[in-house]
C-alpha positions as CSV (number, residue, x, y, z in Angstrom):
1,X,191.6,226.7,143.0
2,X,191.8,229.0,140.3
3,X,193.2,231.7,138.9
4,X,193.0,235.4,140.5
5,X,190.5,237.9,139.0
6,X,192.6,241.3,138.1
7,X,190.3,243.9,139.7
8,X,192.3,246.6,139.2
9,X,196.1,248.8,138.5
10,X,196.9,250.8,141.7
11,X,199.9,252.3,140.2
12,X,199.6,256.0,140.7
13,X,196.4,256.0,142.2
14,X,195.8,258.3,145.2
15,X,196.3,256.7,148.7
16,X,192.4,257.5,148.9
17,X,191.4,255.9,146.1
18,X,193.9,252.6,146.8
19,X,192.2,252.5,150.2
20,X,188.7,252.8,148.7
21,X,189.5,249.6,146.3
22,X,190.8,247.9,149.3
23,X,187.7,248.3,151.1
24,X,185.2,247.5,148.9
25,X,186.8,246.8,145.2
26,X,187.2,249.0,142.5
27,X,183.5,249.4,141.8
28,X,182.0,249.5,145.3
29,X,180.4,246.0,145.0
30,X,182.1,244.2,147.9
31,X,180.7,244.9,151.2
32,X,183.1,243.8,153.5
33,X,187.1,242.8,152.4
34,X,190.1,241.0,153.8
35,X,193.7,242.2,152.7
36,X,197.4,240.4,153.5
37,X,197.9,242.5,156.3
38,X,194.5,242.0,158.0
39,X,194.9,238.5,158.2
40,X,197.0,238.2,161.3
41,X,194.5,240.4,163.0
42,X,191.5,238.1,162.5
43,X,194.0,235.7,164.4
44,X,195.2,237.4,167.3
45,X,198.4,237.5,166.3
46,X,199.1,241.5,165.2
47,X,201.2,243.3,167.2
48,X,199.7,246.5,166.6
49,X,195.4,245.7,165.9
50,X,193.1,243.7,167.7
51,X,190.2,241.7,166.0
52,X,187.4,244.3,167.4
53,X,189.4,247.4,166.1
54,X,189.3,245.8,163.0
55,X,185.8,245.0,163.1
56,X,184.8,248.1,164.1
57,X,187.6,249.4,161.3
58,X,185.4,247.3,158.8
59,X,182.4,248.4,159.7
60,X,182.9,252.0,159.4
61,X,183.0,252.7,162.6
62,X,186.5,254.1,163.7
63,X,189.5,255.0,160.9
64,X,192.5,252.6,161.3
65,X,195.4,252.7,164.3
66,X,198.2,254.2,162.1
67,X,199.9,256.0,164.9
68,X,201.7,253.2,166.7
69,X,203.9,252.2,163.9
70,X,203.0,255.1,161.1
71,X,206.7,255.6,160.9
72,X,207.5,251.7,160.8
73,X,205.2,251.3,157.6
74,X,206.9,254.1,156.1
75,X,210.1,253.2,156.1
76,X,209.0,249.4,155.1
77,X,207.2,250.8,152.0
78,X,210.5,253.0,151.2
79,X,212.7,250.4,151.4
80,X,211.1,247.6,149.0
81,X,212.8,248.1,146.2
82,X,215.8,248.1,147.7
83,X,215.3,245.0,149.3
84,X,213.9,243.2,146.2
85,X,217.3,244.6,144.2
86,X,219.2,243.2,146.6
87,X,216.9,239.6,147.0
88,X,217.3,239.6,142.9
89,X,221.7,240.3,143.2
90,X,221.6,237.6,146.3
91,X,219.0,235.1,144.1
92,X,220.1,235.5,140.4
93,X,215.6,234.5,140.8
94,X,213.8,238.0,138.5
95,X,211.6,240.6,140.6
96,X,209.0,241.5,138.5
97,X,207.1,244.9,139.6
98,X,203.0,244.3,140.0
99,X,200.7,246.6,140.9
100,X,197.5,245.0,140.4
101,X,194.8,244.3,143.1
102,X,193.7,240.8,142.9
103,X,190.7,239.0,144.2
104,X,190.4,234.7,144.9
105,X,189.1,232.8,142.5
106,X,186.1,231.4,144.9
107,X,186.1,234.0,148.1
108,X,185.4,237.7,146.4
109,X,186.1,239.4,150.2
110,X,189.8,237.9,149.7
111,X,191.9,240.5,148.3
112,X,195.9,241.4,147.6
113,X,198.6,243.8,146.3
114,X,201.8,242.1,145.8
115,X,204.7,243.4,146.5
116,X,206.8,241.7,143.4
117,X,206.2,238.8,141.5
118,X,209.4,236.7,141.3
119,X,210.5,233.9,138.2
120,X,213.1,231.4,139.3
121,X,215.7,229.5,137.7
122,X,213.6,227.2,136.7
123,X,211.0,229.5,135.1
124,X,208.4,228.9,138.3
125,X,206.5,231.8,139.3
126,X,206.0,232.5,142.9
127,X,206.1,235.9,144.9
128,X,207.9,238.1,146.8
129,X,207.3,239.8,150.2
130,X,210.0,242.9,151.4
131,X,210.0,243.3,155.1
132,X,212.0,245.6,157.5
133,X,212.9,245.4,161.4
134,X,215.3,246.7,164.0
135,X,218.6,245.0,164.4
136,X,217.4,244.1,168.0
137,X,214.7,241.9,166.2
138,X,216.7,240.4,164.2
139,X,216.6,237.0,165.8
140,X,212.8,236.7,164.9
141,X,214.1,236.0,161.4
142,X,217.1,233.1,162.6
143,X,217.2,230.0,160.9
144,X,214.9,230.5,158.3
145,X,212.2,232.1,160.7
146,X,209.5,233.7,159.8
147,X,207.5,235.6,162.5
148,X,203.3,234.4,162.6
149,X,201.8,237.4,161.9
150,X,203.9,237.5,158.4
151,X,203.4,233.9,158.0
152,X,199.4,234.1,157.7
153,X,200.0,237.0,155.5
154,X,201.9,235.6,152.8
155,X,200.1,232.3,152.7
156,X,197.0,234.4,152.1
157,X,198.7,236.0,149.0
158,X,199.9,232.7,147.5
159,X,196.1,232.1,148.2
160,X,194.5,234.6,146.5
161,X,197.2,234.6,143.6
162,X,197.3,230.6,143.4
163,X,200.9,230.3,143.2
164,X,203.0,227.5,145.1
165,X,205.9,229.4,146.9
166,X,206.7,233.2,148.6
167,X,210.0,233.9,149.2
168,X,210.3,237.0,152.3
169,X,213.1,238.8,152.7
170,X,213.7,241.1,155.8
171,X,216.4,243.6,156.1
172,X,217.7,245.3,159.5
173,X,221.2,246.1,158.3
174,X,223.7,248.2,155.8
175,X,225.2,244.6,155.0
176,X,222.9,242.3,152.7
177,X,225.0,239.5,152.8
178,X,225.2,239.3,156.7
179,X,222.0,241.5,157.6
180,X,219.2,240.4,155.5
181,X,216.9,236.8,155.3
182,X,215.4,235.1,152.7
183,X,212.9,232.6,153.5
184,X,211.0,230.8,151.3
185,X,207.4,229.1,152.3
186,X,205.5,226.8,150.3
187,X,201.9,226.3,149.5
188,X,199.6,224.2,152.4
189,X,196.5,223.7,151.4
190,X,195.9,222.3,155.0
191,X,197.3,225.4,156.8
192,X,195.3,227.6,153.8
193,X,192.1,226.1,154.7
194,X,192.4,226.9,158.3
195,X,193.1,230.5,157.4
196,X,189.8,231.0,155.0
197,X,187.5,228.9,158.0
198,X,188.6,232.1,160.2
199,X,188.2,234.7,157.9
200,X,185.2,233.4,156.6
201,X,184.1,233.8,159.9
202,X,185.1,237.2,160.7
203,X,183.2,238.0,157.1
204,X,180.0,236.0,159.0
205,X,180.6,238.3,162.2
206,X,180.5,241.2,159.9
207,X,177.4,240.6,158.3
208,X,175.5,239.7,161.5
209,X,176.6,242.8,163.3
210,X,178.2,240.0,165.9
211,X,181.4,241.8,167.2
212,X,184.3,239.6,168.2
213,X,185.7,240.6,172.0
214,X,189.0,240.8,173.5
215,X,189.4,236.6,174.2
216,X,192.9,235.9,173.5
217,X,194.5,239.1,173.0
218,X,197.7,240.1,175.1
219,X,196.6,242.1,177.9
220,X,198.7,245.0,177.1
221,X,197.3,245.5,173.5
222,X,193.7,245.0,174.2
223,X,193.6,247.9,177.0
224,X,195.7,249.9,174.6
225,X,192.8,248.7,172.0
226,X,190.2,249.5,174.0
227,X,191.2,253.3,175.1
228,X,191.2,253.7,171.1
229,X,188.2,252.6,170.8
230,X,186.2,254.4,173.9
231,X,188.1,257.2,174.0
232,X,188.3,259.8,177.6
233,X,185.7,258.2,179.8
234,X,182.4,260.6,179.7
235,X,181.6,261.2,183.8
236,X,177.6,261.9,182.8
237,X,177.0,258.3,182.4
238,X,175.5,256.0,185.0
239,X,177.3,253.9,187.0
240,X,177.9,250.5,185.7
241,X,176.1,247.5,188.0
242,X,178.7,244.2,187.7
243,X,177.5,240.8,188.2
244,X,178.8,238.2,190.4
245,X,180.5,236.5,188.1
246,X,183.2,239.0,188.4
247,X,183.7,239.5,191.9
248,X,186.7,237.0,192.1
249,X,188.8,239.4,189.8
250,X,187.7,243.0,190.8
251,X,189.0,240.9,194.1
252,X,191.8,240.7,192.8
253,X,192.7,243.8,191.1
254,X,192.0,245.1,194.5
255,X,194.3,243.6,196.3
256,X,197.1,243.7,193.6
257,X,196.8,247.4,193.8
258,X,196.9,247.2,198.0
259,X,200.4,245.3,197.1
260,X,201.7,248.2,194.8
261,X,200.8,251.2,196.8
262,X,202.3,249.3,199.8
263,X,205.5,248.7,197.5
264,X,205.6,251.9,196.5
265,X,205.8,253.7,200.3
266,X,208.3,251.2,200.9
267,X,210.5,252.3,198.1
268,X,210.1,255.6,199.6
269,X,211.0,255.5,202.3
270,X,213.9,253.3,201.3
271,X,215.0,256.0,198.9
272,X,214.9,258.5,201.7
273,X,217.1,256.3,204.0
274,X,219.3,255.8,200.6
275,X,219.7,259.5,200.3
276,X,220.9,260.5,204.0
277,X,223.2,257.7,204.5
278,X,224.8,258.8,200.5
279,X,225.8,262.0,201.9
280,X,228.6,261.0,203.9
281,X,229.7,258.8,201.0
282,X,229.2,261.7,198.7
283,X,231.3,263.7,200.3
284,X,234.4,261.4,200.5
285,X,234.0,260.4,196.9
286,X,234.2,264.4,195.7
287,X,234.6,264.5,192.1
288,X,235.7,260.9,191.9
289,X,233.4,258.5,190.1
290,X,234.3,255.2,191.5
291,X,235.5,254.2,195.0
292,X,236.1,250.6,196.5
293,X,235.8,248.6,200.2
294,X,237.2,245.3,200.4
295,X,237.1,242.8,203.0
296,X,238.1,239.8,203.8
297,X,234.7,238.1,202.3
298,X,233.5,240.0,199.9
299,X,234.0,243.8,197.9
300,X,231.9,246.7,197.7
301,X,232.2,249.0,194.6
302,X,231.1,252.5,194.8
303,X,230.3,254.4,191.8
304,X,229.2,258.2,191.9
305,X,229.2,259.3,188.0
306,X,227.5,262.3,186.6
307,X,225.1,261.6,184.3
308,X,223.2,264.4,181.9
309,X,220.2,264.9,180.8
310,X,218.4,267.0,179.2
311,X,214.7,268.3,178.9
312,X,212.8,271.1,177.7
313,X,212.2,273.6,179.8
314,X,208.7,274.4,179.4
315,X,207.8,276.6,181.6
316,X,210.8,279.2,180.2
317,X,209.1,278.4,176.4
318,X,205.6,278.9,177.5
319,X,206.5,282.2,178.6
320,X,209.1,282.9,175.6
321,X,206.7,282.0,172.9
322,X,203.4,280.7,173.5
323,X,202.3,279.6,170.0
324,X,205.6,277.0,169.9
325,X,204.4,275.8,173.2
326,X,201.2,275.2,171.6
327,X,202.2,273.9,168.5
328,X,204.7,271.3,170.2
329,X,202.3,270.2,173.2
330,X,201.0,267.0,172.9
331,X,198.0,265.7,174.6
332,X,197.3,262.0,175.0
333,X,194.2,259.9,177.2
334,X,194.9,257.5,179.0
335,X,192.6,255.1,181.8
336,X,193.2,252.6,184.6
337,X,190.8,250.7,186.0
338,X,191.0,251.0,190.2
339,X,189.2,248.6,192.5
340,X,188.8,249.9,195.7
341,X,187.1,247.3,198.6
342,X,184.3,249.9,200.7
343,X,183.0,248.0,203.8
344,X,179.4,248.5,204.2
């Protein structure tokens, strides 16, 4: 390995012009590049992308997914240095502020922005990564854990920037003594060769116009993944002829859905049985909340609490003022796919 080649400073550049180095370097010349954060993508592991979105993100064809966790980046990016004063008053190690893009020594596509450099005790040089999370997630970070997805990322950095350690610190509380980690990983060349076989194929996959598909990616996230990329369904087209290959899971879709629509009329009508034998009930309990039977086996507790909620009435604001209606209305796609079994 080598040392990084400084491409360029990013420090007060435009957020168009820092996303026009990231794509292709400061002068254009690169046609296709990898970044810290794209690195979990390539291996499945993103919560938020899939590999085809970011092919397809790569090759021009559709603008990033920032509207799942806009807000999450957001607050991440505001709260760096805050966590890096904090990792420096916790450490006694020196955050040092770099805003350089650097590209590997031997794979140009390979590209990073730190987020600090950090000097040790000892004078060693490594860097440092600020994350944020909700306290609920908090016990991704336990014990010195760091999740994947983070993981590939900053070995990537220590990568591109040859240096042997990254130390990550993630805050999800006021307290930085109780609610903040510091974990520190250390070069693998193993693990780091693993990483630039995959991403050296994703570059390959690029260049050959080979998308990847959605093999391997949580269910969940690849239909959301797919709707972004396809968009409302267009009812002009033809009808789509399926081989028989996939008979045995349109099958089943099919009957899975039989199962939930028969689920569903049974939870109606239980909720209508629920509701005429509650009125009786209802009526003993008054304004009470809670109410009790015992017998000799067991006890039944009653509760009957108000609970409040409230919603915007839009049909009094449509007809109050139209243009807020408007403004405020939000309009969002969504598609199922539905297998229904016709006898011939």
């Amino acid at each position: 390995m080598g040392a990084p080649c400084l491409l360029c400073d990013t420090k007060d550049m435009t957020r168009e012009r820092w996303l026009e180095c990231r794509a292709h370097g400061p002068d254009g010349d690169i046609d296709y590049t990898i970044g810290g954060s794209d690195v979990s993508v390539v291996f499945g592991e993103n919560p938020w992308t899939t590999p085809l979105e970011l092919w397809r993100i790569k090759k021009g064809l559709m603008m990033p997914n920032d509207a799942g966790n806009a807000r999450q980046k957001e607050m991440g990016h505001i709260m760096e240095p805050t966590i890096a004063y904090w990792y420096g008053s916790l450490t006694g190690n020196r955050v040092i502020e770099d805003t350089g893009l650097y590209q590997h020594a031997e794979y140009p596509y390979a590209l990073a922005n730190l987020d600090y450099r950090i000097k040790d005790a000892g004078g060693a040089d490594g860097l440092l990564e600020c994350k944020t999370t909700s306290w609920h997630k908090a016990g991704d970070w336990a014990d010195g854990a760091v999740p994947a997805h983070y993981e590939h990322q900053v070995r990537f950095y220590m990568a591109v920037m040859d240096l042997d350690f990254a130390d990550i610190s993630c805050l999800w509380g006021m307290n930085p003594e109780t609610d903040m980690s510091i974990c520190r990983l250390h070069r693998d060349r193993d693990i780091e060769a693993i990483i630039f076989e995959r991403l050296d194929a994703f570059i390959e996959s690029l260049r050959l116009n080979s998308p990847p598909n959605m093999s391997g990616v949580v269910p969940k996230l690849a239909m959301e993944s797919l709707a972004r990329i396809y968009g409302a369904s267009k009812p002009d087209l033809p009808t789509i002829e399926f081989g028989k290959k996939h008979e045995r899971a349109l099958r089943r879709i099919a009957e899975l859905q039989a199962d939930n629509a028969k689920f569903s009329r049974n939870v109606r009508e239980n909720e209508k049985e629920i509701t005429a034998l509650s009125v009786k009930i209802a009526e003993i309990m008054g304004s009470h909340e809670h109410g009790v039977l015992e017998t000799g086996a067991d006890k039944l507790t009653v509760s009957f609490v108000s609970k409040l909620t409230h919603r915007v009435d839009s049909d009094l604001l449509k007809t109050n003022n139209i243009s807020v209606y408007n403004s405020v209305l939000k309009t969002s796609v969504s598609r199922k796919v539905k297998v229904e079994i016709q006898v011939k």
